[in-house]
Residue, then its C-alpha position, 0 to 999 in steps of 0.5 A: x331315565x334309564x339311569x334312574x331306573x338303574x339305580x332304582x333297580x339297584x336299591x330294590x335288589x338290596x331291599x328284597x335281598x336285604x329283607x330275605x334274611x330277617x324273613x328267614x329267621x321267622x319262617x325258621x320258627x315255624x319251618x323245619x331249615x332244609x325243607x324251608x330252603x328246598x320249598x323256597x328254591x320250588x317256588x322260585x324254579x317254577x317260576x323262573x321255568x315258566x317265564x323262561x318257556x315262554x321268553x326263551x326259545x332254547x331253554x331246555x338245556x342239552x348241551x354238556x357245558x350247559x348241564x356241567x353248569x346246571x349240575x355246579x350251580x344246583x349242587x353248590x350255588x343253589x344247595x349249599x344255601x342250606x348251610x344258610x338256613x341251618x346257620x340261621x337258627x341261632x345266628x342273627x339274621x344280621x350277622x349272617x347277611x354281613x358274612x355274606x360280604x366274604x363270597x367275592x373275597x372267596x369266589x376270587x380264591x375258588x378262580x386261581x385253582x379252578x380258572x387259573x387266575x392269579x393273586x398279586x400281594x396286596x390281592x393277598x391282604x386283602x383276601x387276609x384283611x377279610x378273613x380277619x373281618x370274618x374272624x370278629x363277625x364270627x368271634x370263635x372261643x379258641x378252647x372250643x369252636x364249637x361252643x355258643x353260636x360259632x359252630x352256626x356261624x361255620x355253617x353259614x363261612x361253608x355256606x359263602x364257600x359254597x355258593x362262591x364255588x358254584x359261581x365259578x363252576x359256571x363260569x368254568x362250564x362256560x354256558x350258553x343257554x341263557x341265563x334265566x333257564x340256567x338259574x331256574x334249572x340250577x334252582x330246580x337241582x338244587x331244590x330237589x339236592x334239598x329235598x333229599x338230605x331234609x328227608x335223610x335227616x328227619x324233616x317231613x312236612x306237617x299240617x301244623x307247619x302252615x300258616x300265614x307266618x310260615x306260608x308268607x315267609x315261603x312266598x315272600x322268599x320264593x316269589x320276591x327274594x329268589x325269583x324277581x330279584x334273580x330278574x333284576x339282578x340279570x338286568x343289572x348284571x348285563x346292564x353294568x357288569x359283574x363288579x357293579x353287580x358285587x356292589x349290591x352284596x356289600x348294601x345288603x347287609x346293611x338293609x338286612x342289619x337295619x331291618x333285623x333291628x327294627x323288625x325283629x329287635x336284634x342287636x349287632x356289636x361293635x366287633x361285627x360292624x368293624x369285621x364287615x368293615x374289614x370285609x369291604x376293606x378287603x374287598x376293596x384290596x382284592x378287587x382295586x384294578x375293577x374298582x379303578x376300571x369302572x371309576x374311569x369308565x364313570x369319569x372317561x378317564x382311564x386307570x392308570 
């Protein structure tokens, strides 16, 4: 039953991951980005707060690898996903849940400086088969990048950079609070990190900004997107590991691509499929022996 229950678990997570993106692409009708990200990382960090003082009995974070952790994920993991939201005012939803797929590529080149680890050269082209991938998803005009929809699809190539930074911040600070405060205080940084740069560029809220679009848009991705979805993802995370946990990024996509067809009438050309197609080939390149680790473990027979 446990195992069903896992799996279950699994496809929920890239449902609710997978539905965030066309979710924000309505809420960005009606919300200003920067201000939408930083209500949507309010919701979630009070909840997650809430639920950590009450299950948690060392929630409060005091120790210095606690709050470097804190500071790294509020600032890139949490903060950075504004880039996400500036991006999606002009890149389809679908697309920019497929550009997701490049942070464990990315997060793997953020660890060789920052945590020492090494690349060998087929990690190498791998890591070059998934930036070429992104390459078509993106599909730059060389005489200007910033022209059409490229200079947003950028945003949303810093976004993936900076979220995979913050993971690996926190893996560096080495934290030993638990992980559901982690994530809520991360949230709340990150949130008020938001709130500053959205009044710094003219976003203020407004009475004509409510209504059951937006409000719905905000609760959907602040309760289910961020805070019960975060949930899941620990749950699966120490049940299975971190690969396994990767897995759900290269499913979301998919979900968020089928959802924006329906739901919102987007389309997706054949350079972006085959670009994620090239992203999950890299991916696969760069993370073989985890891949060959977690089939033996599967099977009880070991890699080679």
């Amino acid at each position: 039953m446990s195992r069903y229950l896992d799996a279950g678990l699994f496809l929920l997570l890239a449902v609710l991951w997978g539905f965030s993106f066309p979710a924000i692409s309505v809420g960005l009708e009606h919300l200003p980005p920067l201000l939408f990200a930083a209500a949507r990382y309010d919701i979630a960090a009070v909840l997650l707060l809430t639920a950590a003082a009450f299950t948690v009995d060392d929630w409060r974070p005091t120790a210095r690898n606690d709050l470097a952790a804190i500071a790294g994920g509020g600032v890139f993991l949490i903060a950075g996903n504004g880039l996400l939201f500036l991006g999606q005012q002009t890149v389809p939803s679908g697309v920019a849940a497929i550009l997701q797929g490049l942070v464990p590529i990315v997060t793997a080149l953020w660890a060789i400086p920052l945590l020492g680890e090494r690349l060998s050269p087929l990690g190498a082209v791998g890591a070059a088969i998934g930036f070429l991938g992104v390459g078509l998803v993106i599909q730059p005009d060389p005489a200007n990048l910033l022209a059409g929809g490229t200079g947003a699809r950028l945003l949303i190539v810093g976004q993936v950079c900076s979220v995979a930074l913050g993971g690996v911040l926190i893996q560096r600070a080495g934290p030993t609070i638990d992980r559901l405060p982690l994530v809520g205080w991360s949230m709340l940084v990150g949130g008020f990190v938001l709130h500053t740069v959205s009044l710094g560029t003219n976003e203020f809220p407004t009475a004509d900004m409510l209504g059951p679009v937006s409000i719905g848009a905000l609760l959907y991705l602040g309760v289910f997107a961020t805070a019960v979805a975060f949930l899941i993802y620990f749950r699966v995370l120490e049940e299975h590991g971190a690969f396994e946990a990767a897995l759900i990024g290269y499913l979301v996509p998919i979900v968020a691509t089928v959802a924006s067809v329906f739901l919102l009438e987007e389309t997706i050309g054949l350079l972006t499929v085959a670009g994620f197609g090239l992203v999950a080939v890299g991916f696969v390149l760069l993370k073989r022996r985890a891949i060959a680790d977690a089939v033996g473990f599967s099977t009880g027979v070991g890699s080679p």
